[in-house]
PDB file of N, CA, C and O in Angstrom:
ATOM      1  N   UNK A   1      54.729   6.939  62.066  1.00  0.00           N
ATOM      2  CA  UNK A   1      55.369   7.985  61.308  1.00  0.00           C
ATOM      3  C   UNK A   1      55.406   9.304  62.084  1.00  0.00           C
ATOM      4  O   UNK A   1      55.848  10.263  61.451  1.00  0.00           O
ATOM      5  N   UNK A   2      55.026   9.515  63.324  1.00  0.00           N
ATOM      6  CA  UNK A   2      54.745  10.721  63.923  1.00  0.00           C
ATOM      7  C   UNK A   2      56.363  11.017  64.331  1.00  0.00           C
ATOM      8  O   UNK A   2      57.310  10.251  64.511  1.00  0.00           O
ATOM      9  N   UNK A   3      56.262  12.143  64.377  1.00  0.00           N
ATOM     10  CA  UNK A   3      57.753  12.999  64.848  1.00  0.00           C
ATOM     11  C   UNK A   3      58.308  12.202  66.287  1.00  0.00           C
ATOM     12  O   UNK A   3      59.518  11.990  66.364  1.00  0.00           O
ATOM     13  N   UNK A   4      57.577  11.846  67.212  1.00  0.00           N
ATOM     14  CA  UNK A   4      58.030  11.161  68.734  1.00  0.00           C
ATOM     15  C   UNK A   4      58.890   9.817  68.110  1.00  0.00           C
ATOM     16  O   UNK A   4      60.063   9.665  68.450  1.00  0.00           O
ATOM     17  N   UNK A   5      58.220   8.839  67.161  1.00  0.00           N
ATOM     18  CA  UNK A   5      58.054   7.460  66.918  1.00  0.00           C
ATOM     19  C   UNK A   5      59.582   7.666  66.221  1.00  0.00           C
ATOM     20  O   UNK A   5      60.425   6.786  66.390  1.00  0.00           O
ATOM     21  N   UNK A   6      59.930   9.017  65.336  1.00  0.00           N
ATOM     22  CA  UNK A   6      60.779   8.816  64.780  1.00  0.00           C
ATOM     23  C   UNK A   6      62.077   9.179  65.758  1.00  0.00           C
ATOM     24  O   UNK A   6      63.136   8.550  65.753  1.00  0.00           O
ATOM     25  N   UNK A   7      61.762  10.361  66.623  1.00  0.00           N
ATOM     26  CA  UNK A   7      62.928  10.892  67.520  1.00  0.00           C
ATOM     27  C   UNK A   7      63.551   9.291  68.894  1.00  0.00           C
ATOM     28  O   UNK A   7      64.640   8.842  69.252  1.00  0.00           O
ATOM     29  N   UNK A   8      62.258   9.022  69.166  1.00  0.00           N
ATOM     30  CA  UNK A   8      62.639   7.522  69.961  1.00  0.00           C
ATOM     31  C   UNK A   8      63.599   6.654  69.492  1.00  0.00           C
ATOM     32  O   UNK A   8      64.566   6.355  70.191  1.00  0.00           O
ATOM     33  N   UNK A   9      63.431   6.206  68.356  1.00  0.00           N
ATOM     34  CA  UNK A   9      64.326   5.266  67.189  1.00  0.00           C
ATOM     35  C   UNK A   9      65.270   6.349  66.636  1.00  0.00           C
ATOM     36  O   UNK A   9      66.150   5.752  66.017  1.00  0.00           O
ATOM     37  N   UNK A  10      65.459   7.567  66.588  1.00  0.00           N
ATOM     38  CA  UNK A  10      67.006   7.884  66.160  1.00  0.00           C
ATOM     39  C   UNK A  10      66.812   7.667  64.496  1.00  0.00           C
ATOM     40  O   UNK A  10      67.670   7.128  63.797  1.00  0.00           O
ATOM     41  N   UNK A  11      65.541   8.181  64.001  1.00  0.00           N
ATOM     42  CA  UNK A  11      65.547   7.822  62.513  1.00  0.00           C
ATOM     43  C   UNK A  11      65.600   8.965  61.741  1.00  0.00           C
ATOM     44  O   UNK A  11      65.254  10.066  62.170  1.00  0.00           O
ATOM     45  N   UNK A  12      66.090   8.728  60.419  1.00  0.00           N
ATOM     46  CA  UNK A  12      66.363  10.471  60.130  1.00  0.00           C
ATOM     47  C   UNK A  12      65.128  11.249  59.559  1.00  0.00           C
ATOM     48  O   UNK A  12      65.251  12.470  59.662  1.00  0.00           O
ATOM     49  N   UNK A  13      64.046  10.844  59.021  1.00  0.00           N
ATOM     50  CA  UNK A  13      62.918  11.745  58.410  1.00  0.00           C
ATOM     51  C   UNK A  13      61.545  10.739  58.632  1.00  0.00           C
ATOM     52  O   UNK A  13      61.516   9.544  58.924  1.00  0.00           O
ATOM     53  N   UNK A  14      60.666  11.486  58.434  1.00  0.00           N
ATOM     54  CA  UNK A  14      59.354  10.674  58.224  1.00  0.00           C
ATOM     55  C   UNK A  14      59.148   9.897  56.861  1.00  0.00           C
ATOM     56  O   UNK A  14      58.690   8.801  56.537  1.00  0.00           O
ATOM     57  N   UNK A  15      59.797  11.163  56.112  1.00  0.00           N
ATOM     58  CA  UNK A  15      59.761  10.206  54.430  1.00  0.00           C
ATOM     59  C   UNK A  15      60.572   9.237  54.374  1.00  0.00           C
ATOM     60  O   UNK A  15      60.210   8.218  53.785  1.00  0.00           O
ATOM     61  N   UNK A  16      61.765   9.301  54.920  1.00  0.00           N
ATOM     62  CA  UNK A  16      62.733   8.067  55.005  1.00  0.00           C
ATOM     63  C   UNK A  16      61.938   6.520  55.625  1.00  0.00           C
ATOM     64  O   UNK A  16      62.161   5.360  55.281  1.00  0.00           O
ATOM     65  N   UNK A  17      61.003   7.038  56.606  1.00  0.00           N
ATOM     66  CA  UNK A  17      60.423   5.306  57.126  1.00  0.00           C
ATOM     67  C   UNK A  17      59.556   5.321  56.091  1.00  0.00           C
ATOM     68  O   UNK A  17      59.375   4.158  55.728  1.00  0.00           O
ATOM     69  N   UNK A  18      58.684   6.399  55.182  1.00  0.00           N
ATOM     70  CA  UNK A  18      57.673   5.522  54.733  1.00  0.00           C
ATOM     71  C   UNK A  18      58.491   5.268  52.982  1.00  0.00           C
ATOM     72  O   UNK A  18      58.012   4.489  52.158  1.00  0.00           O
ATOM     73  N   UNK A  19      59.168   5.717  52.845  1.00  0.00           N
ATOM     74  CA  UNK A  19      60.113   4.907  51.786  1.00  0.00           C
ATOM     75  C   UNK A  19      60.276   3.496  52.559  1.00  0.00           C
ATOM     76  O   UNK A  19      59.834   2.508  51.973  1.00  0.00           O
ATOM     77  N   UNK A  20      60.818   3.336  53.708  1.00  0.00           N
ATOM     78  CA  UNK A  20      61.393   2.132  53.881  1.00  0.00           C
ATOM     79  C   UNK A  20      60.212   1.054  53.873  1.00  0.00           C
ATOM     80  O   UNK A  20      60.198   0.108  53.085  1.00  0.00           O
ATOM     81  N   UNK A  21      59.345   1.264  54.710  1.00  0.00           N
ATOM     82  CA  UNK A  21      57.943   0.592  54.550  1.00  0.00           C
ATOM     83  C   UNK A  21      57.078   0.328  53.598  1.00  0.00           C
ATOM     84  O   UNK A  21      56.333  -0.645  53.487  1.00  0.00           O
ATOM     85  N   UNK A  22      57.268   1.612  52.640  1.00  0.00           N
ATOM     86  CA  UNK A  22      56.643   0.623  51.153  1.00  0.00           C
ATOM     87  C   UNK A  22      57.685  -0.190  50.706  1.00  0.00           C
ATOM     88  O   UNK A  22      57.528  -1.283  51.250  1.00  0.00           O
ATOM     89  N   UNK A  23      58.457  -0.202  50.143  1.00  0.00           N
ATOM     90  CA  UNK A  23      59.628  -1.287  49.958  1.00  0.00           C
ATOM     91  C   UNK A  23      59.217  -2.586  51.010  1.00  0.00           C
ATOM     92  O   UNK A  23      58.975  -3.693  50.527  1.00  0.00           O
ATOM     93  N   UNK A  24      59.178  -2.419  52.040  1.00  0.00           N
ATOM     94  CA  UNK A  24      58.833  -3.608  52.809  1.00  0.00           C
ATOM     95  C   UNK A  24      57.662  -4.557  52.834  1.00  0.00           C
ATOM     96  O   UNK A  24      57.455  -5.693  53.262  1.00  0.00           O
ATOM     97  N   UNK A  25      56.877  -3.484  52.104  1.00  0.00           N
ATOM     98  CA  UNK A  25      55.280  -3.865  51.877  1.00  0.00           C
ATOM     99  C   UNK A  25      55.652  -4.861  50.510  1.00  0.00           C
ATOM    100  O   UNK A  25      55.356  -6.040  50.316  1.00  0.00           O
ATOM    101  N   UNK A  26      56.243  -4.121  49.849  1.00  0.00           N
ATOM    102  CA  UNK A  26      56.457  -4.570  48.505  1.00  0.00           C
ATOM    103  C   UNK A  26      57.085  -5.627  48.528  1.00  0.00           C
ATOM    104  O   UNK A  26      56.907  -6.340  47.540  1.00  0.00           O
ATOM    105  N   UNK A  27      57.720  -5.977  49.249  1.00  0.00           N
ATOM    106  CA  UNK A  27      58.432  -7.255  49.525  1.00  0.00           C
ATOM    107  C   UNK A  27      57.861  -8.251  49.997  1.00  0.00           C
ATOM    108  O   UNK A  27      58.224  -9.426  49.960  1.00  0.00           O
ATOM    109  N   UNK A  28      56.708  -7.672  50.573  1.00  0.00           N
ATOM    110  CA  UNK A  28      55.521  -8.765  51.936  1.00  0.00           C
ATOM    111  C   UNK A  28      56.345  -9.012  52.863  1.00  0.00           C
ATOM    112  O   UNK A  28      56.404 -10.235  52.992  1.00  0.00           O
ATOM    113  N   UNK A  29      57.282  -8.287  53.865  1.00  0.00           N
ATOM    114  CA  UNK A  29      57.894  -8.381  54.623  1.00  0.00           C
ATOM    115  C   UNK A  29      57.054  -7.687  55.757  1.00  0.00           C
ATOM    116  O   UNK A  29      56.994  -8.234  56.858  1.00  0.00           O
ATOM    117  N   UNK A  30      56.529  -6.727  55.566  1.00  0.00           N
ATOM    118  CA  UNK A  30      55.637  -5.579  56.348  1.00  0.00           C
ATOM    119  C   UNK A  30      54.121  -6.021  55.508  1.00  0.00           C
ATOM    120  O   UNK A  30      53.964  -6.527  54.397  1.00  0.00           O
ATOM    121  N   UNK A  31      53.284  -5.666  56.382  1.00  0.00           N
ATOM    122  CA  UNK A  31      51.778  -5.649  56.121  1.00  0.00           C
ATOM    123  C   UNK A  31      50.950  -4.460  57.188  1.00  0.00           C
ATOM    124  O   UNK A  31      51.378  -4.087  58.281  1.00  0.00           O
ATOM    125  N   UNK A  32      50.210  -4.199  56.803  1.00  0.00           N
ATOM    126  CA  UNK A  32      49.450  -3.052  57.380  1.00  0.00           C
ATOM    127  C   UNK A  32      47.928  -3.680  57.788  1.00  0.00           C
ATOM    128  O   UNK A  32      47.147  -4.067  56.919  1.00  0.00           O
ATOM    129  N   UNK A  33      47.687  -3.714  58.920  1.00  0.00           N
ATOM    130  CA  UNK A  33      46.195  -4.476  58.977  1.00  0.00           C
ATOM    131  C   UNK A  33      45.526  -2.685  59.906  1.00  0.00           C
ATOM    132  O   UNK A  33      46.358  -1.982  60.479  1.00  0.00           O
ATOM    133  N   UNK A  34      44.637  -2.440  59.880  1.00  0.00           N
ATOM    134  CA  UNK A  34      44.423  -1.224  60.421  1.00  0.00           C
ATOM    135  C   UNK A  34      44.709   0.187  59.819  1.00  0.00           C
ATOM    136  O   UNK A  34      44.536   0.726  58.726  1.00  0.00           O
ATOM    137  N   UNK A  35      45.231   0.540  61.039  1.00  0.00           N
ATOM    138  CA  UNK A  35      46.159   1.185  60.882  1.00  0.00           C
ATOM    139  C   UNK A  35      47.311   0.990  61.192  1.00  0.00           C
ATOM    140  O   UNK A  35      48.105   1.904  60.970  1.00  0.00           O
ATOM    141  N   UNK A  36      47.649   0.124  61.619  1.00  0.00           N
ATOM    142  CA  UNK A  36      49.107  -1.051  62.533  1.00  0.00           C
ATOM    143  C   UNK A  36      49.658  -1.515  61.410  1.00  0.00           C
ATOM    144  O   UNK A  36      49.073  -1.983  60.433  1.00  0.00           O
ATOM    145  N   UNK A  37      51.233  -1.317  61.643  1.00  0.00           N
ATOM    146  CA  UNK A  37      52.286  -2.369  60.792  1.00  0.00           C
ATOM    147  C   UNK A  37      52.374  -3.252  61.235  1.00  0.00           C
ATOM    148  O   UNK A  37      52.072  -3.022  62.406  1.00  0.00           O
ATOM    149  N   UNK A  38      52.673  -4.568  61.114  1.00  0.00           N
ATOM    150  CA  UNK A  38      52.793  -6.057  61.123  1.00  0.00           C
ATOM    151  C   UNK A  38      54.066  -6.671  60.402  1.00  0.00           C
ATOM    152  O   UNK A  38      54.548  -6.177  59.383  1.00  0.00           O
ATOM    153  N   UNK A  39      54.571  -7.826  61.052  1.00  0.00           N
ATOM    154  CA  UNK A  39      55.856  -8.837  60.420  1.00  0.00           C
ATOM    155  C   UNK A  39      54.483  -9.543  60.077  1.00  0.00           C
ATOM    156  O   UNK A  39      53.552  -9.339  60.855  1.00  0.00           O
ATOM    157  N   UNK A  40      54.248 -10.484  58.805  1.00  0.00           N
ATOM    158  CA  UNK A  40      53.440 -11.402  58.971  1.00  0.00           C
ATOM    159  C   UNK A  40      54.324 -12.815  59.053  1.00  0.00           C
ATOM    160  O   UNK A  40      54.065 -13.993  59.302  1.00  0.00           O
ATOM    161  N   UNK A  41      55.116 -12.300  58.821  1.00  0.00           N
ATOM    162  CA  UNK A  41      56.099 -13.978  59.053  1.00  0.00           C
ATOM    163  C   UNK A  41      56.565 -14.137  60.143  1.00  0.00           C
ATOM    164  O   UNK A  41      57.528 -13.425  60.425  1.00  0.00           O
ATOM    165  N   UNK A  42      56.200 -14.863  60.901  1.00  0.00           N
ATOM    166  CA  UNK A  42      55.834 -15.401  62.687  1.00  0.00           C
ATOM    167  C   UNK A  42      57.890 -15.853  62.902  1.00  0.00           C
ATOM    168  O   UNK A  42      58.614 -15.631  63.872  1.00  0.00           O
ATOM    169  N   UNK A  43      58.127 -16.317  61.963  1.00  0.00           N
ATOM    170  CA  UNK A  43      59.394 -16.669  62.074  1.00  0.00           C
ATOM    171  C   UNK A  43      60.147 -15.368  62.238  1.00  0.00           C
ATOM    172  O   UNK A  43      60.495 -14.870  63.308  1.00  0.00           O
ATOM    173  N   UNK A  44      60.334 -14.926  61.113  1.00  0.00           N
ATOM    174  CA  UNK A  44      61.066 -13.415  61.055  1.00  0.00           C
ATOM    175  C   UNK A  44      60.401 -12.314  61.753  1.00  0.00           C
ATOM    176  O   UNK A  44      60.900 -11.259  61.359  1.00  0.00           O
ATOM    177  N   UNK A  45      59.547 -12.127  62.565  1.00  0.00           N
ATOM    178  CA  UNK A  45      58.745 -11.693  63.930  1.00  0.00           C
ATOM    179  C   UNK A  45      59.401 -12.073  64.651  1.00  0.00           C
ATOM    180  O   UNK A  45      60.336 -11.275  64.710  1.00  0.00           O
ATOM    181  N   UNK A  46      59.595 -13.083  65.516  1.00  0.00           N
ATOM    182  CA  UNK A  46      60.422 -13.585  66.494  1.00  0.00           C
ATOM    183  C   UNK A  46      61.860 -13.300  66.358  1.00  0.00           C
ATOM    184  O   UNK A  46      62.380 -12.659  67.272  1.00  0.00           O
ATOM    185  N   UNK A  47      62.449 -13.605  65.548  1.00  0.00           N
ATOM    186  CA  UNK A  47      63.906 -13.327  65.307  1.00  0.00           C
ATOM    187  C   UNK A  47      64.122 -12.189  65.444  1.00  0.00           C
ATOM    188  O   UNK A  47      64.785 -12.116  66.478  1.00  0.00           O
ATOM    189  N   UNK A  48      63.906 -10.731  64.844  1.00  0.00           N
ATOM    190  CA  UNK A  48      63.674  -9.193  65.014  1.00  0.00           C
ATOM    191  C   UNK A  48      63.644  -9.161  66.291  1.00  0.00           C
ATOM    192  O   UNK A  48      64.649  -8.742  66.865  1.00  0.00           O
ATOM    193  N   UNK A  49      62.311  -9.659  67.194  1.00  0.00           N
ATOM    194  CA  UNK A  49      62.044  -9.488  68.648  1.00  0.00           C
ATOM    195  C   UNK A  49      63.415 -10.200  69.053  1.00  0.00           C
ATOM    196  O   UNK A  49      64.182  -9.356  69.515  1.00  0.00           O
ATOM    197  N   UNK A  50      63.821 -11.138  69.035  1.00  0.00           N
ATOM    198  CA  UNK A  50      65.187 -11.292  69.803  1.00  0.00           C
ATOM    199  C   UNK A  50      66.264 -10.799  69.381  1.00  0.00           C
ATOM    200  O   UNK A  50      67.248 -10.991  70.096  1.00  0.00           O
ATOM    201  N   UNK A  51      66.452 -10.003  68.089  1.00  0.00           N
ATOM    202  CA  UNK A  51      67.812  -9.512  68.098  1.00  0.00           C
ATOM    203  C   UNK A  51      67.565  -7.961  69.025  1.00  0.00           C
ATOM    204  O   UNK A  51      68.455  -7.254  69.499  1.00  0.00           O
ATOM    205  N   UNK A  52      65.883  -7.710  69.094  1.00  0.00           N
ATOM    206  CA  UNK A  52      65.698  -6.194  69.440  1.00  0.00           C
ATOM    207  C   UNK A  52      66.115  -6.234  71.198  1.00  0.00           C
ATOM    208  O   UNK A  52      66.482  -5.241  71.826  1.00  0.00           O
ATOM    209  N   UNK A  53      65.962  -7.570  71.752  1.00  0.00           N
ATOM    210  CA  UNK A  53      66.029  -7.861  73.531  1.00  0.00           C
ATOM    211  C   UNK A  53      67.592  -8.147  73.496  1.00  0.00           C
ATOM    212  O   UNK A  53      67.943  -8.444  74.637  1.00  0.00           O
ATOM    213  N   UNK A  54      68.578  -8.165  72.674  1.00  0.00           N
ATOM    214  CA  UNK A  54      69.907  -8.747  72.805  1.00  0.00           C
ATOM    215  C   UNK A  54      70.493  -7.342  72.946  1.00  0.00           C
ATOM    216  O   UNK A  54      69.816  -6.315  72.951  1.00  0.00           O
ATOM    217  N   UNK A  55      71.949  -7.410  73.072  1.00  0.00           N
ATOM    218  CA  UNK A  55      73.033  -5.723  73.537  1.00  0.00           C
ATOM    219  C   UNK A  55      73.096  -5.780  71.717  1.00  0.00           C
ATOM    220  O   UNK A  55      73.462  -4.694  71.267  1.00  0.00           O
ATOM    221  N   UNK A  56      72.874  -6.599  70.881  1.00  0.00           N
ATOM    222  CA  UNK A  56      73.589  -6.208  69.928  1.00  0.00           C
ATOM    223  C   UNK A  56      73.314  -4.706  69.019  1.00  0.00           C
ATOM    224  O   UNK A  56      72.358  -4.669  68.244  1.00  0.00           O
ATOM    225  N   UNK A  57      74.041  -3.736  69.149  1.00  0.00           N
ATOM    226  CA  UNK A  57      74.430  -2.848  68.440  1.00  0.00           C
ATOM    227  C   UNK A  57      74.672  -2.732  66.888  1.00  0.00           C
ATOM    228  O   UNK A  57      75.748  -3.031  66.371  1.00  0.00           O
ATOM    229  N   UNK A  58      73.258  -2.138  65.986  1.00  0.00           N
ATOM    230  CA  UNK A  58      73.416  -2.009  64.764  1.00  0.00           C
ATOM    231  C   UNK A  58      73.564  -0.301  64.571  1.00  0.00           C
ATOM    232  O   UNK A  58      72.942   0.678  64.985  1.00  0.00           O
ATOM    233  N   UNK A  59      74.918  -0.569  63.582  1.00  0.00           N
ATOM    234  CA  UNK A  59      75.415   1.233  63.670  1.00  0.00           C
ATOM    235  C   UNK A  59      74.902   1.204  62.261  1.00  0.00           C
ATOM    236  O   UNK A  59      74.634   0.254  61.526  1.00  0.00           O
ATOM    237  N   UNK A  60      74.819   2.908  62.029  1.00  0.00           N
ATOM    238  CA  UNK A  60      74.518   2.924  60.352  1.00  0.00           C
ATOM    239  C   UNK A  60      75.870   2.593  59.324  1.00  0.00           C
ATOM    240  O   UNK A  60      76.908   2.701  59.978  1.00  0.00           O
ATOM    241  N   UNK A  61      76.067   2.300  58.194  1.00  0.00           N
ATOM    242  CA  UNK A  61      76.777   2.013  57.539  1.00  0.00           C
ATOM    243  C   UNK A  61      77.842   3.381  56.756  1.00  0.00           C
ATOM    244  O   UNK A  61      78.175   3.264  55.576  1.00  0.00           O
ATOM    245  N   UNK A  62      78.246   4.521  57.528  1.00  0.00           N
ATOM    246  CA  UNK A  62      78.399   5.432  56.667  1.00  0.00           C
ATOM    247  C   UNK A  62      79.729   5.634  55.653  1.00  0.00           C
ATOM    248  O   UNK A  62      79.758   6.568  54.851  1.00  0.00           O
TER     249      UNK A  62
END
């Protein structure tokens, strides 16, 4: 959530990720072990990691 983490990723607020992350929590899509976020689904972990190593380009929807 730090100001760098968000300017790197091009994200628009700090409250905006941790809206997005409870929702994700809430879903059990995201998990928090630590202080670290986590995929716990090894499947949908991997998939993320390869769409994140591919050119593909996700624009925002405006």
């Amino acid at each position: 959530m730090s100001a760098s983490f968000i300017r790197k990723y091009a994200l628009t607020s700090s409250s905006a990720v941790q809206a997005a992350s409870r929702k994700l929590m809430e879903l059990d899509l995201l998990t928090m072990k630590g202080s670290s976020y986590y995929i716990p689904d090894i499947l949908f972990r991997m998939y993320l990691q390869r769409l994140r190593e591919s050119d593909i380009l996700f624009l925002p929807l405006d």
